[in-house]
Wavefront OBJ file of the C-alpha trace (Angstrom):
o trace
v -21.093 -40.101 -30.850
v -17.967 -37.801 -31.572
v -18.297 -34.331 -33.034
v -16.495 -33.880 -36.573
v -14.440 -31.011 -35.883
v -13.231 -28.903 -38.812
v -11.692 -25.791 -36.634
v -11.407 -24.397 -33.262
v -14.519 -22.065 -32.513
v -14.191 -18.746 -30.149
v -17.458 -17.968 -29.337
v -18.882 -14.588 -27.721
v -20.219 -15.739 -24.655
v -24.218 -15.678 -24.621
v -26.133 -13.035 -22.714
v -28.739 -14.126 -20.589
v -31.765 -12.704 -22.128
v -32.167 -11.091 -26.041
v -29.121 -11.701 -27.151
v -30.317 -11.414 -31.030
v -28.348 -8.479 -31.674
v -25.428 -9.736 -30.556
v -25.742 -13.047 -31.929
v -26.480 -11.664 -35.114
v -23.188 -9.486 -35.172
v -21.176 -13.008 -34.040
v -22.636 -14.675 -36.749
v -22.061 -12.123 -39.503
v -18.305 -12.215 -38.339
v -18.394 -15.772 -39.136
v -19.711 -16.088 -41.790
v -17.196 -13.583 -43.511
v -14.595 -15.447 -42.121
v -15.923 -18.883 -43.039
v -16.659 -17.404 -46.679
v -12.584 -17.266 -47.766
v -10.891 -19.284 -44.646
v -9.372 -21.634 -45.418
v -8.977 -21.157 -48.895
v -9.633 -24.395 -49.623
v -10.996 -26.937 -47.543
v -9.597 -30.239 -46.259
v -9.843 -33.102 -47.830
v -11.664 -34.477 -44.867
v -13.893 -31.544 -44.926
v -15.167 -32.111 -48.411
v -15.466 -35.641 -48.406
v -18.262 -34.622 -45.375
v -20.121 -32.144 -47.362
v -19.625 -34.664 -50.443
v -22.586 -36.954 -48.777
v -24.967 -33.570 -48.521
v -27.839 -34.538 -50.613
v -30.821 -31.587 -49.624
v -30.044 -28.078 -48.693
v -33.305 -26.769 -45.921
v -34.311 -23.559 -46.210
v -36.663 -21.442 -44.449
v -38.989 -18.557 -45.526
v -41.369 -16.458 -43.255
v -41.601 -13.972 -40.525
v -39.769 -13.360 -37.721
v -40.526 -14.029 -34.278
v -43.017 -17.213 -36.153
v -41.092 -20.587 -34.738
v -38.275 -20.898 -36.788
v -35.442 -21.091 -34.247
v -37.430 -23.981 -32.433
v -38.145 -25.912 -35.879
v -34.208 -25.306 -37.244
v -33.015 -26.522 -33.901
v -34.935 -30.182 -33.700
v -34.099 -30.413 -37.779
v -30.351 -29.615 -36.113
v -30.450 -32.251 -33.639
v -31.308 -35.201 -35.838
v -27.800 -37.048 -36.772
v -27.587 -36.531 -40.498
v -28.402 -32.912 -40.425
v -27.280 -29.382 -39.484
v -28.920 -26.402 -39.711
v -27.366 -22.843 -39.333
v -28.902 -20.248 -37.307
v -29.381 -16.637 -38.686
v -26.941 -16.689 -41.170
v -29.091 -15.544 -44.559
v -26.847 -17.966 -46.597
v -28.210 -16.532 -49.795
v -26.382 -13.286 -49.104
v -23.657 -15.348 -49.464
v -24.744 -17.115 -52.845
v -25.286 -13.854 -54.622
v -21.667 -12.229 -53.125
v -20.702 -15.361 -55.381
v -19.490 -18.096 -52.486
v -20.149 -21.736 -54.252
v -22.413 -24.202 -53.284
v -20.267 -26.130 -51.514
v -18.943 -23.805 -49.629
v -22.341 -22.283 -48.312
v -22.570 -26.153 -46.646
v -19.370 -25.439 -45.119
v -21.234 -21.682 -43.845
v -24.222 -23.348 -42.234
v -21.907 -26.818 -40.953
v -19.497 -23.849 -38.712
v -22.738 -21.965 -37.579
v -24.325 -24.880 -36.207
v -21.789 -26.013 -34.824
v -20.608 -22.143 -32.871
v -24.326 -21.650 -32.030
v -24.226 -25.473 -29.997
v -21.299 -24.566 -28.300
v -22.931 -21.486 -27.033
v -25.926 -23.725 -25.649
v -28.210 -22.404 -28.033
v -29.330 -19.881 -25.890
v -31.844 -16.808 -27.793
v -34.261 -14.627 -26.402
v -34.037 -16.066 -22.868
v -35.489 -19.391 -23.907
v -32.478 -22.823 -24.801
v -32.903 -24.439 -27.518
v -30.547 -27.198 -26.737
v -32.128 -30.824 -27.350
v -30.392 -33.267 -24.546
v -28.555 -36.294 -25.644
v -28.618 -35.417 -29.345
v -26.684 -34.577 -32.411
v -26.838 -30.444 -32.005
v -23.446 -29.508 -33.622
v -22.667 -32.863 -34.422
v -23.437 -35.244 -36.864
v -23.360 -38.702 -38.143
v -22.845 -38.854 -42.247
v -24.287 -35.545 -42.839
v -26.924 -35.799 -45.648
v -28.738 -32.222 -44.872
v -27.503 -28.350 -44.611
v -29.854 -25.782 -44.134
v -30.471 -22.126 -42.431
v -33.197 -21.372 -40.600
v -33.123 -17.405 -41.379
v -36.376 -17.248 -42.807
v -37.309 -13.549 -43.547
v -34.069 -12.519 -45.369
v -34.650 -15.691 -47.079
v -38.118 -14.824 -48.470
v -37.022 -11.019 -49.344
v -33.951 -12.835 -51.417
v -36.100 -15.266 -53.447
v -38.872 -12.707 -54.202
v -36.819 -10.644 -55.920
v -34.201 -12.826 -56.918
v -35.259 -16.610 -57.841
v -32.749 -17.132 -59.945
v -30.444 -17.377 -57.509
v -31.752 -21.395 -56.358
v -30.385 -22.609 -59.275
v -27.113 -21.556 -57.835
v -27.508 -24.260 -55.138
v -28.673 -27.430 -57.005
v -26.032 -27.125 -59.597
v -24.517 -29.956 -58.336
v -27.339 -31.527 -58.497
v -28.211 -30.753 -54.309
v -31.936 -30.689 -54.096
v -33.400 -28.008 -52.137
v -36.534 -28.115 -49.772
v -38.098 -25.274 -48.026
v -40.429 -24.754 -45.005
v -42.780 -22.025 -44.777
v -43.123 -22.034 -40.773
v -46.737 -20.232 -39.861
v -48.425 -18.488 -36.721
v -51.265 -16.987 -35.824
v -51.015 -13.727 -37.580
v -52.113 -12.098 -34.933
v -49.576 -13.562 -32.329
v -46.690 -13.716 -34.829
v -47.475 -9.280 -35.294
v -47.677 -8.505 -31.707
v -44.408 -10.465 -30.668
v -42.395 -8.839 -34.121
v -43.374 -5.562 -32.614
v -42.773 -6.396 -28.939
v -39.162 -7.454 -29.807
v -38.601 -4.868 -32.673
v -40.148 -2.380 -30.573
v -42.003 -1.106 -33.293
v -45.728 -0.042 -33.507
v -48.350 -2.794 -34.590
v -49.472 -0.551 -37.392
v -45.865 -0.690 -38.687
v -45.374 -4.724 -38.120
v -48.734 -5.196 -40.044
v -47.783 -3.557 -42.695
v -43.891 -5.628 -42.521
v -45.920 -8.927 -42.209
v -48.498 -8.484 -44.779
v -45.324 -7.572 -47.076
v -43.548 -11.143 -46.245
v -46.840 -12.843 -46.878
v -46.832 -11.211 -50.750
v -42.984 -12.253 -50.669
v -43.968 -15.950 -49.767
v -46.921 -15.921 -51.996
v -44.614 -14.639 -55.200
v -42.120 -17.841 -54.525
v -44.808 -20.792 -54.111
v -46.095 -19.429 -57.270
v -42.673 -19.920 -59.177
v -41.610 -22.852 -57.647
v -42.907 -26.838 -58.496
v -45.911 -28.384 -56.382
v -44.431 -30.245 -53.378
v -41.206 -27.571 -53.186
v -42.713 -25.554 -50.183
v -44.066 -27.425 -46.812
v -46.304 -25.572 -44.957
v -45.490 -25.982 -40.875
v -48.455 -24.571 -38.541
v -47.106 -23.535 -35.350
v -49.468 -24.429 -33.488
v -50.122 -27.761 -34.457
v -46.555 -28.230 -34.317
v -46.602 -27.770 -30.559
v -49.835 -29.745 -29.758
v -49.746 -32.331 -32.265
v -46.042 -32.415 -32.237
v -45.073 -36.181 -33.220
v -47.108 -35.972 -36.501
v -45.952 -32.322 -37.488
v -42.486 -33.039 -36.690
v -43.019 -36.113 -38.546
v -44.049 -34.644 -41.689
v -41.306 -32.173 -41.616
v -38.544 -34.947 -41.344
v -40.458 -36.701 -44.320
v -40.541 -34.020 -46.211
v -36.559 -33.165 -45.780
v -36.063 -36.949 -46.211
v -34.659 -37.967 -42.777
v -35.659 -41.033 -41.078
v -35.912 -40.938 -37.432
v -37.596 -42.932 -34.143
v -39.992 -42.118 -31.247
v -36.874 -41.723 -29.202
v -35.373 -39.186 -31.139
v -39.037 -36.684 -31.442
v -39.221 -37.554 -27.260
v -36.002 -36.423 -26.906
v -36.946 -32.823 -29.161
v -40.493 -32.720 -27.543
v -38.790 -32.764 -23.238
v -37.960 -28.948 -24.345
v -40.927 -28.362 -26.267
v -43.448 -25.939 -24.284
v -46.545 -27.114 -23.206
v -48.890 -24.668 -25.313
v -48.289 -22.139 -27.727
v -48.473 -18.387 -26.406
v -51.163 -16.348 -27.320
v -49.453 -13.138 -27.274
v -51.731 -11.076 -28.786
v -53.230 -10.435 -25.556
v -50.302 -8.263 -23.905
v -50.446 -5.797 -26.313
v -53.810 -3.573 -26.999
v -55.031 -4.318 -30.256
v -58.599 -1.790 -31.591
v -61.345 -3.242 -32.886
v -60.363 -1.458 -36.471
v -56.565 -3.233 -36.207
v -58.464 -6.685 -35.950
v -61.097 -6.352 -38.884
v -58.110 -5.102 -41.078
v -56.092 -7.797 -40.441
v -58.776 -10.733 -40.642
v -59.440 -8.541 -44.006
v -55.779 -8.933 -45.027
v -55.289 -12.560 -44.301
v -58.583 -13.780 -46.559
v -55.846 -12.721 -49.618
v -53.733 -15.902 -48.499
v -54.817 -19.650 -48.550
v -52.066 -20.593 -46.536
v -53.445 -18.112 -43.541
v -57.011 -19.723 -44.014
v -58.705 -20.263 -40.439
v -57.141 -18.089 -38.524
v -58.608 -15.453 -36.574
v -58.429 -13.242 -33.479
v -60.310 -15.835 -32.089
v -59.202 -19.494 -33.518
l 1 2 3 4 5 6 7 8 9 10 11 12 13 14 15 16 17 18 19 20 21 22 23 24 25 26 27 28 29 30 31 32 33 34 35 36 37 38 39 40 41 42 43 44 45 46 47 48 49 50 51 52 53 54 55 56 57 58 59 60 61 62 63 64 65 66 67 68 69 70 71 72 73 74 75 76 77 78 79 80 81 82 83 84 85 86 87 88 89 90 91 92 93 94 95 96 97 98 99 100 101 102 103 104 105 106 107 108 109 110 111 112 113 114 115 116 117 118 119 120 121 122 123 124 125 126 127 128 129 130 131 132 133 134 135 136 137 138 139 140 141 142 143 144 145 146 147 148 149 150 151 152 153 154 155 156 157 158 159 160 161 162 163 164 165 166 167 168 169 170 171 172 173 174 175 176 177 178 179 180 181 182 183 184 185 186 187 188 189 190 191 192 193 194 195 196 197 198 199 200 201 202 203 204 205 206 207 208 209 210 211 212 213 214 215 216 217 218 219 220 221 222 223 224 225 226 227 228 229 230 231 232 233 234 235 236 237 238 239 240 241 242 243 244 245 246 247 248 249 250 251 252 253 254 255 256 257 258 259 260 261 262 263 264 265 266 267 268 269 270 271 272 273 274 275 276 277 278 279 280 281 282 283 284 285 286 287 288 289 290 291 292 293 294 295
């Protein structure tokens, strides 16, 4: 395979451990540079992003799986998908469609290069496509709670992306509430009433966009049965985005896959009052039916 390069990439090295801040600043510098430069884009360049047929985008919480989802979407070879940029930040500052492919083509490619390192934990799948690709047919970010706050006040602002008549696809990656709250708050450092509250707001966001959008727009991804049934999640995911792919491919994803999903609800102390709210709070969305402190 040989990597399409567009431009040479300077990349902060990676810390060893939580490096989202940093990553995060590295990537907004990017992605204002990669918004205007070069003014227009080679030939070469736009006959790639010509082929681009879906644009993947995620909504959701943080700290819920999306960096290990984006990453196995990024290592199949007709896709690439951008890590943290918030590409609709972009859209709405008035960058075309095209362009925003060219946004999350550079990100995925700077954030291979630096081993996809985040958080202490790589994300890089061996002997695939991660920053590369093969006839690239799919663009997509993986920043999934700017994402939701955009389109649920905004939704306008998708028809800026299929005006060239790109379809777009998003996933809706969910976790245990009560797992996906106590890690947010671990890594925010932030109290659990607070994240709650913050997580109980995204689920209202994500609720407000599946209403306005078509059946069949919005896949719902279950952590957890991503990571123990993985072949037939990961499955339905490539399905759903339209990309083929073989048992070698989803064994080559699953050698970095961990063996279980954490159950990190248990390092921090949750009250008795904490859980009954939020099994209250999660009965007033379908898509967080079954779970419990328990399940």
């Amino acid at each position: 395979m040989t990597e399409q390069v567009l431009r040479p990439s300077f990349a902060i090295h990676p810390r060893a451990l939580d490096n989202d801040l940093l990553l995060r600043l590295e990537v907004s510098l990017w992605g204002c540079w990669d918004s205007s430069f070069p003014r227009r884009l080679p030939a070469v360049v736009q006959k790639q992003l010509g082929c681009v047929k879906t644009i993947c985008l995620f909504i959701g919480y943080p700290r819920s799986g999306h960096s290990l989802i984006g990453s196995f979407i990024d290592a199949h070879p007709n896709a690439a998908i951008a890590h943290r940029l918030d590409a609709l930040k972009y859209l709405k500052a008035g960058v075309s469609s095209k362009r925003i492919s060219y946004l999350m083509l550079r990100n995925s490619q700077r954030f291979a290069r630096r081993g996809r390192q985040l958080t202490g934990y790589s994300y890089s799948v061996p002997d695939q496509w991660q920053g590369l690709f093969n006839n690239l047919h799919l663009v997509g970010d993986q920043e999934g709670n700017w994402t939701a706050l955009r389109l649920s006040h905004e939704p306008g602002i998708l028809k800026l992306l299929v005006a060239d008549g790109i379809q777009v696809r998003i996933l809706h990656v969910i976790r245990n509430p009560f797992d996906n709250i106590t890690t947010w708050a671990r890594r925010s450092q932030t109290s659990l009433d607070y994240t709650i509250s913050r997580y109980f707001e995204r689920c209202a966001c994500v609720q407000k966009i599946r209403s306005r959008l078509p059946p069949g727009a919005v896949l719902d991804v279950r952590h957890e049965r991503f990571v123990n049934q993985f072949h037939t999640s990961f499955q339905d995911v490539l399905n759903f985005l339209s990309l083929s792919s073989d048992k070698s491919f989803r064994d080559d994803c699953a050698s970095i896959l961990y063996k279980k999903t954490n159950s990190s609800r248990f390092s921090l102390k949750w009250s008795s009052t904490r859980i009954k709210e939020v099994e209250r709070r999660i009965q007033n969305f379908d898509f967080l039916s079954g779970y419990t402190w328990d399940a």
